[in-house]
N, CA, C and O atoms as a printed pandas DataFrame, in Angstrom:
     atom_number atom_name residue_name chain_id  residue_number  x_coord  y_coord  z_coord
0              1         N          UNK        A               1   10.305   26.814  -14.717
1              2        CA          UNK        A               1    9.445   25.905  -13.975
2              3         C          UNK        A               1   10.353   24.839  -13.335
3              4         O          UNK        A               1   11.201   24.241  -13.998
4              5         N          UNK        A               2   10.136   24.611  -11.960
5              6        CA          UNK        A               2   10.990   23.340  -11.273
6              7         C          UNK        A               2   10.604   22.219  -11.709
7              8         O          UNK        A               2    9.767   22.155  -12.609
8              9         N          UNK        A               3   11.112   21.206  -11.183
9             10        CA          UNK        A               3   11.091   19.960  -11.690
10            11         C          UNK        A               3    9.609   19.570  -10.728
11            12         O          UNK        A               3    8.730   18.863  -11.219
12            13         N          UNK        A               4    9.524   20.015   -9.629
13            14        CA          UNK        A               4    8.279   19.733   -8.802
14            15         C          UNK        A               4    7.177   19.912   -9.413
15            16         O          UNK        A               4    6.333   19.023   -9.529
16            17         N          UNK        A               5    6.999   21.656  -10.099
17            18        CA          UNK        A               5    6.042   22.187  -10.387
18            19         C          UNK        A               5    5.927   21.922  -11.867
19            20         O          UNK        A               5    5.236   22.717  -12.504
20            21         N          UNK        A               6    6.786   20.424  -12.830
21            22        CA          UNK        A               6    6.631   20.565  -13.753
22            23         C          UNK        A               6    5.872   19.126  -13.825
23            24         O          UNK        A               6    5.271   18.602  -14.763
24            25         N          UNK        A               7    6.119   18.671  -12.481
25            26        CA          UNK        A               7    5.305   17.080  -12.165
26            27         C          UNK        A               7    4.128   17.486  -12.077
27            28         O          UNK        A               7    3.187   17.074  -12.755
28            29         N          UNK        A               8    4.089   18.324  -11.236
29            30        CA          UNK        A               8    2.706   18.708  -10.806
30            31         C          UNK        A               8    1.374   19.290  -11.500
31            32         O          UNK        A               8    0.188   19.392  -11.188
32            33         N          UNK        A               9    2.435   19.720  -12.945
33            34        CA          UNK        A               9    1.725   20.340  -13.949
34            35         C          UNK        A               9    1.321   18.811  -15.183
35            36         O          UNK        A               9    0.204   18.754  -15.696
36            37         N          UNK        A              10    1.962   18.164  -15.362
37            38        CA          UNK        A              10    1.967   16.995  -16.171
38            39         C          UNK        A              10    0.746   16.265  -15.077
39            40         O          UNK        A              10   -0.341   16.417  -15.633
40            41         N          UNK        A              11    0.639   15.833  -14.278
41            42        CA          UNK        A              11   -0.492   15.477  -13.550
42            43         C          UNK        A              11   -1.820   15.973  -13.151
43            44         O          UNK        A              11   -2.721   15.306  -12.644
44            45         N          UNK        A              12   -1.828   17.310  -13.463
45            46        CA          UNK        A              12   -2.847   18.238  -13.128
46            47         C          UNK        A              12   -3.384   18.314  -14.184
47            48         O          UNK        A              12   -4.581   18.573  -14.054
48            49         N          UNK        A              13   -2.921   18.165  -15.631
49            50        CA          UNK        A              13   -3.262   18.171  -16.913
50            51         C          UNK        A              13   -3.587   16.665  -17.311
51            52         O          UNK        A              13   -4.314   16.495  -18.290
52            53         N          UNK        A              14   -3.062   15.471  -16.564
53            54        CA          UNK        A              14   -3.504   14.513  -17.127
54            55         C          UNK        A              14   -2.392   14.329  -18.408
55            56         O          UNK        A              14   -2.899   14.393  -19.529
56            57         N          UNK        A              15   -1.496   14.193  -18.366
57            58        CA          UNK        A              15   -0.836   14.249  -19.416
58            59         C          UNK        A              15   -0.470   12.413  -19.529
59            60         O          UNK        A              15    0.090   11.793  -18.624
60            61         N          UNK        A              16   -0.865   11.890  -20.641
61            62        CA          UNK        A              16   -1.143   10.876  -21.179
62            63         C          UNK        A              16    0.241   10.234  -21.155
63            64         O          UNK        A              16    0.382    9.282  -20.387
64            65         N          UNK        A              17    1.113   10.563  -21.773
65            66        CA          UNK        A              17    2.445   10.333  -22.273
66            67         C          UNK        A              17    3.393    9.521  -20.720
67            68         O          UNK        A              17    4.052    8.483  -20.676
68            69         N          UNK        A              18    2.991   10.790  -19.362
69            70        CA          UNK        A              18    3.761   10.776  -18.389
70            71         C          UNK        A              18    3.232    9.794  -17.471
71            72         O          UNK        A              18    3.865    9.056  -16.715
72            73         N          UNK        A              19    1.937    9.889  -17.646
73            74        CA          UNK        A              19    0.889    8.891  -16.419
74            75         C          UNK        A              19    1.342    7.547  -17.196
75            76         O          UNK        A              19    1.939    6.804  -16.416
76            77         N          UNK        A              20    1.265    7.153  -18.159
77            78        CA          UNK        A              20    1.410    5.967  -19.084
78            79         C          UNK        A              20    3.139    5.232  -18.756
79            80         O          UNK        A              20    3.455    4.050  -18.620
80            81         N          UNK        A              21    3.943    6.415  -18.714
81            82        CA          UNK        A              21    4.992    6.211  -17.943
82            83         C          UNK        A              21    5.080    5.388  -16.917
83            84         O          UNK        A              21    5.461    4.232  -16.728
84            85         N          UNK        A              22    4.500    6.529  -16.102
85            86        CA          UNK        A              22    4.464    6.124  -14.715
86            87         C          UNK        A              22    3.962    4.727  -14.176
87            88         O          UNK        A              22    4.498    4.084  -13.274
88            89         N          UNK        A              23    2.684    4.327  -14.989
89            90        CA          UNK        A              23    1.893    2.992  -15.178
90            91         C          UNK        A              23    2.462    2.146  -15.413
91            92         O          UNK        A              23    2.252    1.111  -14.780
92            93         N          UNK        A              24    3.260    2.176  -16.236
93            94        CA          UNK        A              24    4.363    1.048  -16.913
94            95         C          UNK        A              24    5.319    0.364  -16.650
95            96         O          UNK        A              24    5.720   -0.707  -17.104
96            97         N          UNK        A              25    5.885    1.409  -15.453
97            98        CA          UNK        A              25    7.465    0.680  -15.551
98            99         C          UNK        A              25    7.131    1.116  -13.728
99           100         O          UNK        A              25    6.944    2.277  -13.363
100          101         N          UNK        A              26    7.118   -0.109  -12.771
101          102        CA          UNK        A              26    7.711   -0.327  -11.589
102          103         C          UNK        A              26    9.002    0.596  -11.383
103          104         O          UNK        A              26    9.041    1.186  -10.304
104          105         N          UNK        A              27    9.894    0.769  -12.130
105          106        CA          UNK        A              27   11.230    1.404  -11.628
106          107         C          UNK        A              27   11.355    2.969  -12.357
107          108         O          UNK        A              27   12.272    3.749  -12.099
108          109         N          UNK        A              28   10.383    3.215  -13.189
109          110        CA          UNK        A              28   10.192    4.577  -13.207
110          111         C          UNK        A              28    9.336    5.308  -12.458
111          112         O          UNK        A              28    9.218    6.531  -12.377
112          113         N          UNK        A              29    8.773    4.468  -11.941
113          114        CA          UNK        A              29    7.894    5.176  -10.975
114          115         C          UNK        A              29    8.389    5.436   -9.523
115          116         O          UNK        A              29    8.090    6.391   -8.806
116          117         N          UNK        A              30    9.186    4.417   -9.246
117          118        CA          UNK        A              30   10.019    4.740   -7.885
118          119         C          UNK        A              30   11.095    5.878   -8.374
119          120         O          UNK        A              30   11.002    7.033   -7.958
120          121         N          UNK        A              31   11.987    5.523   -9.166
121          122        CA          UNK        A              31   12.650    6.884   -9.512
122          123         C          UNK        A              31   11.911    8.353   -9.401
123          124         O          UNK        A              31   12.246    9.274   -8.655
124          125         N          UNK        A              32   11.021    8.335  -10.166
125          126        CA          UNK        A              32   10.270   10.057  -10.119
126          127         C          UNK        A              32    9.820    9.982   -9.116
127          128         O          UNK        A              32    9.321   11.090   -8.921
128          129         N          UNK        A              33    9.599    9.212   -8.059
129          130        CA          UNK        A              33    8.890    9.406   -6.822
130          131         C          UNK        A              33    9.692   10.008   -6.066
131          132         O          UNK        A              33    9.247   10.855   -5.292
132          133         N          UNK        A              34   11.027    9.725   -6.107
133          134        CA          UNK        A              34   11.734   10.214   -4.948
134          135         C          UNK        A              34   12.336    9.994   -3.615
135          136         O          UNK        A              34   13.164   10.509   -2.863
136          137         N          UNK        A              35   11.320    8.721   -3.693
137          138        CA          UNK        A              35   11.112    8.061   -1.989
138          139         C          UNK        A              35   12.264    7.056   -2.103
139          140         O          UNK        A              35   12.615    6.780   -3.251
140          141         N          UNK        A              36   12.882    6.487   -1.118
141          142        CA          UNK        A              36   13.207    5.597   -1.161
142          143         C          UNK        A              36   11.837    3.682   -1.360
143          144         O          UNK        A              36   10.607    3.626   -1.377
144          145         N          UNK        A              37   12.764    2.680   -1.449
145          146        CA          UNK        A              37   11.764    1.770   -2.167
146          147         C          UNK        A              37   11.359    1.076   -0.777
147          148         O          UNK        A              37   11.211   -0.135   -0.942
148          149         N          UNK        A              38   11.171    1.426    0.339
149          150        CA          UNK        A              38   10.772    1.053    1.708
150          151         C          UNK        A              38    9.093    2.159    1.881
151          152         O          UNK        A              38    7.903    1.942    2.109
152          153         N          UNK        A              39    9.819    3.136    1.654
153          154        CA          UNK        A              39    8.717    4.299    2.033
154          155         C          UNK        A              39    7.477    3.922    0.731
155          156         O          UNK        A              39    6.277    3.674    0.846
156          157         N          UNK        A              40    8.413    4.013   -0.572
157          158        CA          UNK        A              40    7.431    4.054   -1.825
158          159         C          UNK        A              40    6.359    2.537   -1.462
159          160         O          UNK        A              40    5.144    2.671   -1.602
160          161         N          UNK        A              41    6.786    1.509   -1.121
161          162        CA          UNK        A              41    6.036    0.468   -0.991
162          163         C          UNK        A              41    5.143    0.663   -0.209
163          164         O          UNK        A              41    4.001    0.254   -0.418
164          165         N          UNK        A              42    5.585    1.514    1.141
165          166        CA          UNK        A              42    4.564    1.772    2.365
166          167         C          UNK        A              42    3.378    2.510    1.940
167          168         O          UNK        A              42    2.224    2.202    2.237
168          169         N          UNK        A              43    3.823    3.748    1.049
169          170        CA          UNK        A              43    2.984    4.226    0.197
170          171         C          UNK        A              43    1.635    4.034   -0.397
171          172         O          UNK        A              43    0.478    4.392   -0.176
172          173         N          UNK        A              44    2.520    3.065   -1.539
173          174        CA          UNK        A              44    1.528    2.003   -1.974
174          175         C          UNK        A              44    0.413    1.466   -1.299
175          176         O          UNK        A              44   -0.781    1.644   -1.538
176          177         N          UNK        A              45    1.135    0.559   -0.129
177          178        CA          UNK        A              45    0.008    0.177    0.597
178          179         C          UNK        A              45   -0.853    0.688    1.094
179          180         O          UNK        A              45   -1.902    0.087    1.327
180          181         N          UNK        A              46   -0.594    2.354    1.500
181          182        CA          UNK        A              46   -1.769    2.810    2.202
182          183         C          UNK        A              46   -2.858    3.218    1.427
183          184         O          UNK        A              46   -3.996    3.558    1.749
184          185         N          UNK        A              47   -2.031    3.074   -0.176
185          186        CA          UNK        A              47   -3.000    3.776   -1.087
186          187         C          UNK        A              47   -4.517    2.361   -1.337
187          188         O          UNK        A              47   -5.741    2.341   -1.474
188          189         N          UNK        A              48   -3.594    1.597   -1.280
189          190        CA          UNK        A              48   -4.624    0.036   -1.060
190          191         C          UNK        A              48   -5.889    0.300    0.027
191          192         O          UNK        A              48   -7.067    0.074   -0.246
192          193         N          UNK        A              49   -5.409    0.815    1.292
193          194        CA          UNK        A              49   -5.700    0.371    2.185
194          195         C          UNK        A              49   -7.264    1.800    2.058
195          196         O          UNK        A              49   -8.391    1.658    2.535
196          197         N          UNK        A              50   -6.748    2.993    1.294
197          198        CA          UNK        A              50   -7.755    4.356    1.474
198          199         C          UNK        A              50   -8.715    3.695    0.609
199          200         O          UNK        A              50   -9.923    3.874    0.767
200          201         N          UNK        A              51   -8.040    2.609   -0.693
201          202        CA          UNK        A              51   -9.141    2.573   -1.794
202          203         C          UNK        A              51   -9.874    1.307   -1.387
203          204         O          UNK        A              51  -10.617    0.770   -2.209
204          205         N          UNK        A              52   -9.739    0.875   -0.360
205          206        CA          UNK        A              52  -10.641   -0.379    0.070
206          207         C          UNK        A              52  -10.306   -1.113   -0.951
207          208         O          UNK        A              52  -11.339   -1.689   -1.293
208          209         N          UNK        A              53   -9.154   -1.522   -1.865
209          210        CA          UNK        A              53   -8.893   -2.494   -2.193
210          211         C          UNK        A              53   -9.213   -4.371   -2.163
211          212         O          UNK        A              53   -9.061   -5.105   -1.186
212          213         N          UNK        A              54   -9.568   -4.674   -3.215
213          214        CA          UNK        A              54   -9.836   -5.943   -3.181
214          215         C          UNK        A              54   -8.385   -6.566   -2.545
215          216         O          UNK        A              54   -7.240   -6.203   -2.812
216          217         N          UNK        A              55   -8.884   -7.742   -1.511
217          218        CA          UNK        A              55   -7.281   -8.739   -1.207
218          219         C          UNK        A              55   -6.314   -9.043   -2.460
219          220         O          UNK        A              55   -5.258   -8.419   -2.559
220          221         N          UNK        A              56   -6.616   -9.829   -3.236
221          222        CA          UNK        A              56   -5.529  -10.267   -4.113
222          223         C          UNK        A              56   -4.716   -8.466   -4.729
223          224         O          UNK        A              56   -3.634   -8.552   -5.309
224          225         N          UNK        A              57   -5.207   -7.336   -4.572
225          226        CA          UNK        A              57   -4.415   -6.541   -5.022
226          227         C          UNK        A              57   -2.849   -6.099   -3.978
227          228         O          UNK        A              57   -1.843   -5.414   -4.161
228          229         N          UNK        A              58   -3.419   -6.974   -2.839
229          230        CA          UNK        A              58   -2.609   -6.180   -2.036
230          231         C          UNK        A              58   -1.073   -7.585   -1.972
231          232         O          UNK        A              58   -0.272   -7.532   -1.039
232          233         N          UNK        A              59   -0.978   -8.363   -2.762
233          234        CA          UNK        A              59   -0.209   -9.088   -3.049
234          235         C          UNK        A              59    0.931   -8.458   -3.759
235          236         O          UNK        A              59    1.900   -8.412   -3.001
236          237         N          UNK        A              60    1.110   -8.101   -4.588
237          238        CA          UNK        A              60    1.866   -7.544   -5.308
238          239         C          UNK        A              60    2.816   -6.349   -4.550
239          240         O          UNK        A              60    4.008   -6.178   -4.297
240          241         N          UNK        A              61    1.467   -5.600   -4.341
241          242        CA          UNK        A              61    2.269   -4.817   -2.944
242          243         C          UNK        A              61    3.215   -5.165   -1.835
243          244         O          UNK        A              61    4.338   -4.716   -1.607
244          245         N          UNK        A              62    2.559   -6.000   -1.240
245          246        CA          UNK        A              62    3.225   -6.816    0.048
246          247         C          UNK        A              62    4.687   -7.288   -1.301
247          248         O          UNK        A              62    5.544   -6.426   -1.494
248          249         N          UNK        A              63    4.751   -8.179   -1.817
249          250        CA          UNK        A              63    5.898   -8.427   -2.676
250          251         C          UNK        A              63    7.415   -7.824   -2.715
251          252         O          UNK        A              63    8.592   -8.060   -2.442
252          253         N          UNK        A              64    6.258   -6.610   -3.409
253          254        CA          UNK        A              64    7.534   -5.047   -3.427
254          255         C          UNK        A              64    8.212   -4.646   -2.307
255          256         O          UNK        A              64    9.396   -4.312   -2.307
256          257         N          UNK        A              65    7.324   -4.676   -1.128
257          258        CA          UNK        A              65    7.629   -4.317    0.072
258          259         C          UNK        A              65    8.580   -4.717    0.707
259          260         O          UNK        A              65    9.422   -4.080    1.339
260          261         N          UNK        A              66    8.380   -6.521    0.440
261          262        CA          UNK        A              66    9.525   -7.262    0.805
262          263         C          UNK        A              66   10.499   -7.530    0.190
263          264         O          UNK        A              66   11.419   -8.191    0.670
264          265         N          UNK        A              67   10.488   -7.086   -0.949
265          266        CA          UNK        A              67   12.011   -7.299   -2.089
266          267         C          UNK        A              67   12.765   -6.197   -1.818
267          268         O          UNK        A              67   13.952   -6.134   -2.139
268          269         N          UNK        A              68   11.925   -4.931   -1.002
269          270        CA          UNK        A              68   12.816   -3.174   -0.649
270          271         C          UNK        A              68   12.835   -3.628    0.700
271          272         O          UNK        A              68   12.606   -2.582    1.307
272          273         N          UNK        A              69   12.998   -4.776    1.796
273          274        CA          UNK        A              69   13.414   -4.442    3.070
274          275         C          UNK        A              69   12.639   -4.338    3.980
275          276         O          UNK        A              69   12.981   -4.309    5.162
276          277         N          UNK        A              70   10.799   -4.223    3.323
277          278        CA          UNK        A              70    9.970   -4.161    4.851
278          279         C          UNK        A              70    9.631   -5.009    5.468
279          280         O          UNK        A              70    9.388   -6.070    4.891
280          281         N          UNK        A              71    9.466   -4.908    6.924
281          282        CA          UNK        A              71    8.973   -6.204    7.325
282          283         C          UNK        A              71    7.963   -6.295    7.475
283          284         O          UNK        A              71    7.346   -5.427    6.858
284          285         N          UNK        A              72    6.919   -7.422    8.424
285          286        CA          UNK        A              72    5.944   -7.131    8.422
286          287         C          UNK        A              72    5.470   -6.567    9.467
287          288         O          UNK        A              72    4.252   -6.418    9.552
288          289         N          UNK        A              73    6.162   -6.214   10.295
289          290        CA          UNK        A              73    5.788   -5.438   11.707
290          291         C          UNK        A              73    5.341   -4.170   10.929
291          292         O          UNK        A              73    4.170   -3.792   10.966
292          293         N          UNK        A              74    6.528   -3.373   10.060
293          294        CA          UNK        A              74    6.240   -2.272    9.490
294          295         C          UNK        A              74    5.341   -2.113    8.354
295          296         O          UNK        A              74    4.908   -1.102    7.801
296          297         N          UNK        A              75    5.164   -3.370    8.139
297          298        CA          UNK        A              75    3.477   -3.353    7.127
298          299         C          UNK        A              75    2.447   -3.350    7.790
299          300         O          UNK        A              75    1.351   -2.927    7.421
300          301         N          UNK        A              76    2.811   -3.974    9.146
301          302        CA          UNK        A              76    0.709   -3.957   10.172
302          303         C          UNK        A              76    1.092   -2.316   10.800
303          304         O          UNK        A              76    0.232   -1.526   11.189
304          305         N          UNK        A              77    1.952   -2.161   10.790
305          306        CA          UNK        A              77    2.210   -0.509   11.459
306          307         C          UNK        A              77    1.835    0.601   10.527
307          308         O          UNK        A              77    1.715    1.754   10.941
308          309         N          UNK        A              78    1.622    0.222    9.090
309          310        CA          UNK        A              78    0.860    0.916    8.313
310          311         C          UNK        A              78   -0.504    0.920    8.430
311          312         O          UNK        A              78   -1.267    1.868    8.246
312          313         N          UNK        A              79   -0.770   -0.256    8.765
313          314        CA          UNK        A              79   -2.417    0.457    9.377
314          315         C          UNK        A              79   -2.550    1.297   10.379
315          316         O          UNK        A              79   -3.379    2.207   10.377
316          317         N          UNK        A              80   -1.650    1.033   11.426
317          318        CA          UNK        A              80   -2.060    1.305   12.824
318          319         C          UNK        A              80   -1.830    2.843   12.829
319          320         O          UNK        A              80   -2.103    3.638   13.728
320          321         N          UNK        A              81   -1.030    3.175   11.110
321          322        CA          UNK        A              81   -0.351    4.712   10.910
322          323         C          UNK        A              81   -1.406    5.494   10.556
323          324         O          UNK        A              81   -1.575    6.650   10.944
324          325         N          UNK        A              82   -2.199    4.814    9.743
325          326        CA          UNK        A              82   -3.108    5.672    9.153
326          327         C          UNK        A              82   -4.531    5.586    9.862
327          328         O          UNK        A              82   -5.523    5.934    9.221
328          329         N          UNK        A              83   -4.664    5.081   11.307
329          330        CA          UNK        A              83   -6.175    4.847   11.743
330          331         C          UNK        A              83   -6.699    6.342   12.057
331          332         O          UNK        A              83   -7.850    6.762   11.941
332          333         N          UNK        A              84   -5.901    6.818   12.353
333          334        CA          UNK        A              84   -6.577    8.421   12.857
334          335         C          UNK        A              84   -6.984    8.954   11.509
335          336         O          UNK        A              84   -8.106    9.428   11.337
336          337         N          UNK        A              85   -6.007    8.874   10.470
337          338        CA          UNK        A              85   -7.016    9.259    9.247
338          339         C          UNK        A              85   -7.954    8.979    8.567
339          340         O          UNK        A              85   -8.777    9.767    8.101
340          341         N          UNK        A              86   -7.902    7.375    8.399
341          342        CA          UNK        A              86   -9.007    6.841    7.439
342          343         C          UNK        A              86   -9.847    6.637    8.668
343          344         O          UNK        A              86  -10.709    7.508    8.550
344          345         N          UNK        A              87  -10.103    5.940    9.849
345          346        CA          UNK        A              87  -10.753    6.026   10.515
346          347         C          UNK        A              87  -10.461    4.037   10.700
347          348         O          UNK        A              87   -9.580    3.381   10.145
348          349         N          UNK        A              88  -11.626    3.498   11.729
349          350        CA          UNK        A              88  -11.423    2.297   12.408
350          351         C          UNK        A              88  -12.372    0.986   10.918
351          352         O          UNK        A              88  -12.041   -0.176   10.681
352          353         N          UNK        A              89  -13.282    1.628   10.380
353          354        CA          UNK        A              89  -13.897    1.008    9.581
354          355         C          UNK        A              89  -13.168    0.627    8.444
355          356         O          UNK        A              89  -13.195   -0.522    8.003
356          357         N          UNK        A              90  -12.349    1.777    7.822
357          358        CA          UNK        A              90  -11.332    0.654    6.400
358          359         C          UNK        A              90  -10.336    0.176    6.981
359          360         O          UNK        A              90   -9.642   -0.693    6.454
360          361         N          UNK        A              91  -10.016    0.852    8.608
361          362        CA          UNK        A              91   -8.567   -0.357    8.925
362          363         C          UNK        A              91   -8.741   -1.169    9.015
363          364         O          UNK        A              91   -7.929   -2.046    8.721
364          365         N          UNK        A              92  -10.290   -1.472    9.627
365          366        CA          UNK        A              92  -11.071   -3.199    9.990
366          367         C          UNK        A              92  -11.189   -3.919    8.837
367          368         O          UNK        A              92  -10.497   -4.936    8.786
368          369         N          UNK        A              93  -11.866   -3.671    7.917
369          370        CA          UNK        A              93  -11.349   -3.846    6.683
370          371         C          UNK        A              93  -10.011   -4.421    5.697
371          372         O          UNK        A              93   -9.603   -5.357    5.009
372          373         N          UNK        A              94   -9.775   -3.384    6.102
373          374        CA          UNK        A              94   -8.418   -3.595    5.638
374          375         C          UNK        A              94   -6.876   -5.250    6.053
375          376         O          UNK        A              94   -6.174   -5.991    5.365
376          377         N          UNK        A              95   -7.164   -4.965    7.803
377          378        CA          UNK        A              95   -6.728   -5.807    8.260
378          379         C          UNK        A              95   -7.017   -7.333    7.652
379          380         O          UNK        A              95   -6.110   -8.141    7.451
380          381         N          UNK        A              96   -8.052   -7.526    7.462
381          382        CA          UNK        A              96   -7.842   -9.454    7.506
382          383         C          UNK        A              96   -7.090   -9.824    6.013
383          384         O          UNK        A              96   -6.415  -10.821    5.757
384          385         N          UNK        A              97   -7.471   -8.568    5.030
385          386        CA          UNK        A              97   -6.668   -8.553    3.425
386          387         C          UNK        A              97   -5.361   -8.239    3.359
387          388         O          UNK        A              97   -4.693   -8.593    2.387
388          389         N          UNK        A              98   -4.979   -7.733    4.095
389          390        CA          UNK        A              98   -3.197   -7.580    4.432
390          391         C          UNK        A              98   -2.991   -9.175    5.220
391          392         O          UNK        A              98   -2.186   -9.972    4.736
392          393         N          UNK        A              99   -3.809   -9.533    6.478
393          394        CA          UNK        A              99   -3.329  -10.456    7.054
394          395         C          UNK        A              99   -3.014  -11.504    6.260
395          396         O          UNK        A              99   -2.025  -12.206    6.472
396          397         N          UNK        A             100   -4.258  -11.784    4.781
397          398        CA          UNK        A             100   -4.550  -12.998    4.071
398          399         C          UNK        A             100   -2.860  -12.638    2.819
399          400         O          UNK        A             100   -2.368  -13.549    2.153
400          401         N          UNK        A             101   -2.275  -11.100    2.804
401          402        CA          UNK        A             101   -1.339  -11.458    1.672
402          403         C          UNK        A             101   -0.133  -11.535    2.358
403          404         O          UNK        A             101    0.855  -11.512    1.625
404          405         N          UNK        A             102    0.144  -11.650    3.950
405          406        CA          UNK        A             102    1.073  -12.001    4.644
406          407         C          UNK        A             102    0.885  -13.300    4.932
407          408         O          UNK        A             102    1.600  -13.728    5.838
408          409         N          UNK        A             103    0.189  -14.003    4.469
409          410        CA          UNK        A             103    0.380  -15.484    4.888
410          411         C          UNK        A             103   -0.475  -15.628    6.352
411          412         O          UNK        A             103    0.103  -16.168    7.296
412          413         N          UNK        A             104   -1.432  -15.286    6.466
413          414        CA          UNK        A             104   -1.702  -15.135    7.561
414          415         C          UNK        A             104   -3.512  -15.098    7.847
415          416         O          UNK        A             104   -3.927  -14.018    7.425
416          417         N          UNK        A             105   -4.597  -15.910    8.398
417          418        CA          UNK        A             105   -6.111  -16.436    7.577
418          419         C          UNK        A             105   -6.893  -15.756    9.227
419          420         O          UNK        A             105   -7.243  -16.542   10.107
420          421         N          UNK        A             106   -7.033  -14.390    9.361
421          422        CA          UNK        A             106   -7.645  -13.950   10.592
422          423         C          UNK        A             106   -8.901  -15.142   10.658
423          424         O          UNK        A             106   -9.144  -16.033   11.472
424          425         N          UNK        A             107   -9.443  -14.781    9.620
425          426        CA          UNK        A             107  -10.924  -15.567    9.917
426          427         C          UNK        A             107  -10.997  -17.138   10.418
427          428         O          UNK        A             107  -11.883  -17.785   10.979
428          429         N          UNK        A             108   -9.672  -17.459    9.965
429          430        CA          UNK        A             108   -9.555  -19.387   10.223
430          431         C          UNK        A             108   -9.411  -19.103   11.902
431          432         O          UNK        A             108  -10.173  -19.527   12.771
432          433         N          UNK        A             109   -8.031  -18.138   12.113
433          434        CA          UNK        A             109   -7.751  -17.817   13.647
434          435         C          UNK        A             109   -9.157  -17.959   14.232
435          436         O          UNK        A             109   -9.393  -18.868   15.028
436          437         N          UNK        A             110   -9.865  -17.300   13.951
437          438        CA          UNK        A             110  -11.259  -16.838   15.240
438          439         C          UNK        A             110  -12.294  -17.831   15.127
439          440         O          UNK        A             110  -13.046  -17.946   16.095
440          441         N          UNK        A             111  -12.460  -18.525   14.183
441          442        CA          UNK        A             111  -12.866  -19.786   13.982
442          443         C          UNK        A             111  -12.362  -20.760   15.008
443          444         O          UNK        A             111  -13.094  -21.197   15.897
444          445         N          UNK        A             112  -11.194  -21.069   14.881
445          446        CA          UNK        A             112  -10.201  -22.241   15.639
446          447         C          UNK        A             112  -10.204  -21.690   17.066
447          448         O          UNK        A             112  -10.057  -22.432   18.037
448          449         N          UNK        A             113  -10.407  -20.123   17.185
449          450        CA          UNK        A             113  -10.206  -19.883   18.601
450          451         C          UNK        A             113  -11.452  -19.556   19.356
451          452         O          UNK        A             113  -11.503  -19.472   20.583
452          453         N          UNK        A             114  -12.028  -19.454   18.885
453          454        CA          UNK        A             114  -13.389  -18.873   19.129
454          455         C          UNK        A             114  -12.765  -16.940   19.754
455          456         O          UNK        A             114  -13.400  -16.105   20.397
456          457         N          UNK        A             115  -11.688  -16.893   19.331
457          458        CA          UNK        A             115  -11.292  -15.577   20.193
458          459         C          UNK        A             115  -10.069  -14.801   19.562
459          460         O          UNK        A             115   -8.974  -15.339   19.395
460          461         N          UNK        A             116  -10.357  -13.436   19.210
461          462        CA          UNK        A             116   -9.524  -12.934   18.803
462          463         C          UNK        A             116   -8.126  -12.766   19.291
463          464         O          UNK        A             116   -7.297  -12.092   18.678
464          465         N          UNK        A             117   -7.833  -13.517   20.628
465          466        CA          UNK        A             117   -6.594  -13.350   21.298
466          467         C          UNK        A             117   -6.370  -14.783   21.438
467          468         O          UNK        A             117   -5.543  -15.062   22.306
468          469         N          UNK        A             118   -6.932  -15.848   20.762
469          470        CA          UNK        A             118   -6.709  -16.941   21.644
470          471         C          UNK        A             118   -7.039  -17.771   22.573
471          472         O          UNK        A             118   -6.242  -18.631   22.944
C-alpha cells in the first residue's frame, strides 16, 4: 500500500489515532499535507470560505497565512478563485469576514460612503 493510499485509507476509516494527529499539531498537519505553507494556508481558507464560516474563525487562518508569506492580494484572490465553484452567494458572504480579519470594516466603508466604490 502507498503512502497516498494509506492516507486515504486512515481517513476513509476515520481512524481516530491519525485525525487526532492531524487536529493537534499545526505542523503535523502541514507536513502530511504536502503542500507547501502558502498553498496549505490558501487551502485552509477556502475551506472557511465553502463552510460559511463564522468571522472570528477566519483569524487564525489569515495569521498562518501571513507567518507562510501570503499577502493579502493573494488572500482576496482566493475568493475571486473559487467564485465559479462555490458560486456569488458564499463569496458575498464570505467577503466582508475575510475583509473584517484583514483589518479591514466593508460595512463601516459603505456606511461612510454611501458607495461601494467611494
Amino acid at each position: 500500500m502507498s503512502d497516498i493510499e494509506r492516507t486515504l485509507f486512515k481517513l476513509a476509516i476515520g481512524d481516530d489515532a491519525y485525525i487526532e494527529r492531524m487536529l493537534a499539531s499545526h505542523a503535523a498537519n502541514l507536513t502530511e499535507s504536502g503542500l507547501d505553507a502558502k498553498t496549505h494556508s490558501l487551502v485552509r481558507l477556502g475551506a472557511l470560505i465553502a463552510a460559511d464560516a463564522a468571522a472570528p474563525s477566519y483569524l487564525d487562518a489569515i495569521d498562518s497565512a501571513r507567518q507562510s508569506g501570503t499577502s493579502d492580494e493573494e488572500l482576496v484572490g482566493c475568493l475571486i478563485a473559487i467564485l465559479p465553484t462555490l458560486g456569488a452567494v458564499r463569496v458575498t458572504s464570505a467577503a466582508p469576514k475575510l475583509s473584517l480579519a484583514l483589518g479591514y470594516d466593508v460595512a463601516a466603508a459603505l456606511e461612510e460612503s454611501g458607495s461601494p466604490l467611494g
